[in-house]
C-alpha positions as CSV (number, residue, x, y, z in Angstrom):
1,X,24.7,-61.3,-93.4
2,X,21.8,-59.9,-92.2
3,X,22.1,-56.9,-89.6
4,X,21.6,-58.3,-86.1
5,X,18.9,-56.9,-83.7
6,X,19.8,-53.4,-82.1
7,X,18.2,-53.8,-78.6
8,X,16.9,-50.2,-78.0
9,X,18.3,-47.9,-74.6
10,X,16.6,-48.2,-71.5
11,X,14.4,-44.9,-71.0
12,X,15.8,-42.2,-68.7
13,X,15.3,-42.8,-65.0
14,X,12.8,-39.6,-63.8
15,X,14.9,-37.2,-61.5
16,X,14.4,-36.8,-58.4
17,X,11.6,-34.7,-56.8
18,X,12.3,-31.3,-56.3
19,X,12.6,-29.8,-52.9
20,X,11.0,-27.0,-53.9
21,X,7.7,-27.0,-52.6
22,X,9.3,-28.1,-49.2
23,X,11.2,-25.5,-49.3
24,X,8.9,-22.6,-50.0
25,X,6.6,-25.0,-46.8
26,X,9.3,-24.1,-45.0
27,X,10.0,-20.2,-45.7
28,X,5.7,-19.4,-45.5
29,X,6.2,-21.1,-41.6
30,X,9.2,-18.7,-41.0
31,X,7.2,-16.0,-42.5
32,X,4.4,-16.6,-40.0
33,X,6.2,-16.8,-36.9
34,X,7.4,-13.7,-37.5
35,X,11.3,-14.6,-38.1
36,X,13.0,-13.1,-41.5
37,X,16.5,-14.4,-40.0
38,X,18.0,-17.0,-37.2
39,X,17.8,-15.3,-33.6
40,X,21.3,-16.2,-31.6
41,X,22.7,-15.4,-27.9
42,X,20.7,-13.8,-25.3
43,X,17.7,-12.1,-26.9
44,X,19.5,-9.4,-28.4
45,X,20.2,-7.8,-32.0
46,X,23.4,-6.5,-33.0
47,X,21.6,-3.4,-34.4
48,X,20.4,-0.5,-32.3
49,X,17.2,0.5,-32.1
50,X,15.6,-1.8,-34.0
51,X,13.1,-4.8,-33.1
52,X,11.8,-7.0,-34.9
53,X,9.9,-11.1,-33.9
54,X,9.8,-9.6,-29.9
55,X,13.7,-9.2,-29.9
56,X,15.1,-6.8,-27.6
57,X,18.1,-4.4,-28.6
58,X,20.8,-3.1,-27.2
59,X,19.6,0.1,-27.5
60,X,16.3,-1.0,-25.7
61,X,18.0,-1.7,-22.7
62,X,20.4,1.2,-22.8
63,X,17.4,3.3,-22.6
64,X,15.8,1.6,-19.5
65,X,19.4,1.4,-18.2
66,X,20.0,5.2,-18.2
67,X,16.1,6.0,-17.5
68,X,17.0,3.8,-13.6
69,X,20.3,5.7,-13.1
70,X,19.0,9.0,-14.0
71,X,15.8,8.4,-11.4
72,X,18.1,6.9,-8.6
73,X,20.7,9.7,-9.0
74,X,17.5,12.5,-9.0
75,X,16.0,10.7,-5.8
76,X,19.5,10.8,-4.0
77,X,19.8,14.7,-4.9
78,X,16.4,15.4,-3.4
79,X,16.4,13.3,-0.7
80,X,20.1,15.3,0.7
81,X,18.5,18.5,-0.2
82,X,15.7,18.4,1.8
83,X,17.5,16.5,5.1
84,X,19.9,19.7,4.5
85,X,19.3,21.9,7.9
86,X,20.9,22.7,11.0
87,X,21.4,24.6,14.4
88,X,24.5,25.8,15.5
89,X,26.4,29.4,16.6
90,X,29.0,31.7,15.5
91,X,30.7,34.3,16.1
92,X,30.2,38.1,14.6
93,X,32.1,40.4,16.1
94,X,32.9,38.5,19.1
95,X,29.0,37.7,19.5
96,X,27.8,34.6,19.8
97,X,25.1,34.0,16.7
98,X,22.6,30.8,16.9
99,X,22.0,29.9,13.0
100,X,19.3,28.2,11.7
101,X,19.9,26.6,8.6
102,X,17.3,24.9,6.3
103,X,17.4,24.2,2.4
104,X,13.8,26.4,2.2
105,X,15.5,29.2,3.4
106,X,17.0,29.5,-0.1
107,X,15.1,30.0,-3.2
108,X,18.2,27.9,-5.4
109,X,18.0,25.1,-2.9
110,X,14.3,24.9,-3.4
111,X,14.7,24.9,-7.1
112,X,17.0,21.8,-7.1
113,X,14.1,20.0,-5.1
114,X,11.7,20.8,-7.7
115,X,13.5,20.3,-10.5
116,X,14.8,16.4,-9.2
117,X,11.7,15.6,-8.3
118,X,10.5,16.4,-11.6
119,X,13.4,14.5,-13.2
120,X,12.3,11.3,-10.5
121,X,9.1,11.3,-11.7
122,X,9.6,11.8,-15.5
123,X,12.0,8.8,-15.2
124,X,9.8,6.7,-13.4
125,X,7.0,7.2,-15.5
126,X,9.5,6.1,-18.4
127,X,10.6,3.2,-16.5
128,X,7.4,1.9,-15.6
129,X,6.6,2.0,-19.3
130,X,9.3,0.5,-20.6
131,X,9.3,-2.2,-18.4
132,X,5.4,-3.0,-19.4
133,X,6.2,-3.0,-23.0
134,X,9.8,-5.2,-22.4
135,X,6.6,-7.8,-20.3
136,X,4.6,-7.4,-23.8
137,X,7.7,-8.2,-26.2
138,X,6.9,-4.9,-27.4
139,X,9.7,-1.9,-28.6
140,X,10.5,0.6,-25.8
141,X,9.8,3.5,-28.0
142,X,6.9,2.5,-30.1
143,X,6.5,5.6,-32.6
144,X,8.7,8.4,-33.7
145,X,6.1,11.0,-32.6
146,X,6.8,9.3,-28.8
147,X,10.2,9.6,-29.2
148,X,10.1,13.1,-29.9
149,X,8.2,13.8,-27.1
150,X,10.9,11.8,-24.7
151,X,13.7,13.7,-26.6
152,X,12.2,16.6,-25.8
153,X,11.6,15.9,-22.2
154,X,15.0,14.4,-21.8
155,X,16.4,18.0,-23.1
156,X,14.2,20.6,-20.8
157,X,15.2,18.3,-17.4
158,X,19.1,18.3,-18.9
159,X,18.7,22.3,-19.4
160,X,16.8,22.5,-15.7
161,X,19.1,20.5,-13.5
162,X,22.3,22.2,-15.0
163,X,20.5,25.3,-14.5
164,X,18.9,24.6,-10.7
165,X,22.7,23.0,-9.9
166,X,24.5,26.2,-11.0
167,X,22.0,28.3,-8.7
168,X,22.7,26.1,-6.1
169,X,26.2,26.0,-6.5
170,X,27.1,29.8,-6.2
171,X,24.5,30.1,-2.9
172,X,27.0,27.1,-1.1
173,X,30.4,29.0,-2.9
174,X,29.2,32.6,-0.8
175,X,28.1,29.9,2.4
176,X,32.0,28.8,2.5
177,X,34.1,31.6,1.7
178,X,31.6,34.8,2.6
179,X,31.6,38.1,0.6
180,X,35.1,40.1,0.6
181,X,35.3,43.6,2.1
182,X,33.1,42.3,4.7
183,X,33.0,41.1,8.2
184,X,30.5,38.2,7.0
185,X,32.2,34.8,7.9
186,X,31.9,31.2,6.6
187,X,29.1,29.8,7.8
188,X,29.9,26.2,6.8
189,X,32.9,26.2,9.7
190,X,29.8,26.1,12.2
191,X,27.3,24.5,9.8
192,X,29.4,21.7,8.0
193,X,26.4,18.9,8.4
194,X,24.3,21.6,6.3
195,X,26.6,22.0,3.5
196,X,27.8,18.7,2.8
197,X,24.2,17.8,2.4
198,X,24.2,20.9,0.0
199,X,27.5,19.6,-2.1
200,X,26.6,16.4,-2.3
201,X,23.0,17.1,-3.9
202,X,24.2,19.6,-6.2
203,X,27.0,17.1,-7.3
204,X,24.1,14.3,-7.7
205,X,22.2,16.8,-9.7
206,X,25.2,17.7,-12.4
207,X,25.5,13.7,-12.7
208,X,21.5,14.0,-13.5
209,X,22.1,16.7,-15.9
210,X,24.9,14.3,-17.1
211,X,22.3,11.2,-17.5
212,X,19.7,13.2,-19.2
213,X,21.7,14.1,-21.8
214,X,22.7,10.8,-22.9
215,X,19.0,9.5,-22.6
216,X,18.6,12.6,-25.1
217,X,21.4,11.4,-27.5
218,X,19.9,8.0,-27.2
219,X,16.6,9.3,-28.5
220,X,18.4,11.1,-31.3
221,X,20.2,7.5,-32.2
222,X,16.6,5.7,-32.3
223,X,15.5,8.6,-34.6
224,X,18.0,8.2,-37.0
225,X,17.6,4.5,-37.1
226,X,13.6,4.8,-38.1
């Protein structure tokens, strides 16, 4: 019997194409828009700090958060200091005194109006810039020479309002209770409109002090994260 015909296999079907190439398409367009990673929720990283394809940080806007408090809260000190002043009478030793009371008269109250008006412009200035670069897409701090230069700053207006409010602090103190062994009286009885003025600029300046020192521990948090 002779061996029948052995029909031969059907050659292989050729696999499919790869997606490779379409793939790697895909990753050089990423790659030029400026994307390493998908961008969710408002604009904003989960890192501090950082930026990266024009997105914005948290850290970004704590920065220009603290940098609007700290001016508002230095504005509100000098603008009490320097409405500080008053007329009114006494008495010292059964006279009848007029007092004339002004926040120039004192060389501590004229140190707290220097020193918050410093602090107002040095955050407005900051402001200002960080707002231009958040228009730009562009990192608040853009270098870590910058950054120590705002750390620095930050630091000498934290040193000078907790310095300028503790000067202004003990001039108010003698104002309400006088000087014992003496026959010197409280002046703040007769001139009350002058030294809440006076309290509530010094307690505005603290809060400054307060503010700059978190804007300088947020500089120190960029740092470490560059």
């Amino acid at each position: 019997m002779k061996n029948a015909h052995k029909t031969p296999p059907p050659p292989p079907s050729p696999p499919p194409p790869s997606t490779q190439p379409m793939q790697l398409t895909e990753a050089k367009v990423v790659a030029m828009n400026g994307y390493s990673e998908p961008r969710v929720g408002f604009g904003f990283n989960v890192g501090v700090g950082s930026k990266t394809g024009g997105i914005w940080t948290r850290g970004d806007v704590v920065l220009l958060t603290l940098r609007l408090l700290c001016m508002v809260a230095s504005v509100t000190a000098m603008s009490f200091m320097i409405t500080a002043r008053q007329v009114s009478t006494a008495s010292f030793y059964g006279f009848q005194l007029q007092l004339h009371s002004k926040w120039s008269f004192s060389y501590s109250f004229e140190y707290v109006v220097g020193v918050t008006a410093a602090a107002a412009a040095f955050s407005l200035l900051q402001l200002l810039v960080g707002v231009s670069r958040l228009w730009r897409k562009s990192p608040v701090i853009p270098s870590r020479n910058q950054a120590w230069l705002i750390f620095a700053g930050d630091q000498i207006l934290a040193y000078a309002m907790m310095s300028a409010g503790s000067a202004a602090s003990g001039v108010t103190n003698l104002n309400r209770t006088g000087i014992r062994h003496t026959a010197l009286p409280n002046f703040c009885k007769s001139l009350d409109s002058f030294c809440d003025h006076v309290a509530v600029s010094i307690a505005f300046t603290f809060f400054t002090c307060v503010l700059c020192a978190a804007s300088a521990v947020q500089d120190v948090i960029w740092l470490s994260n560059h």
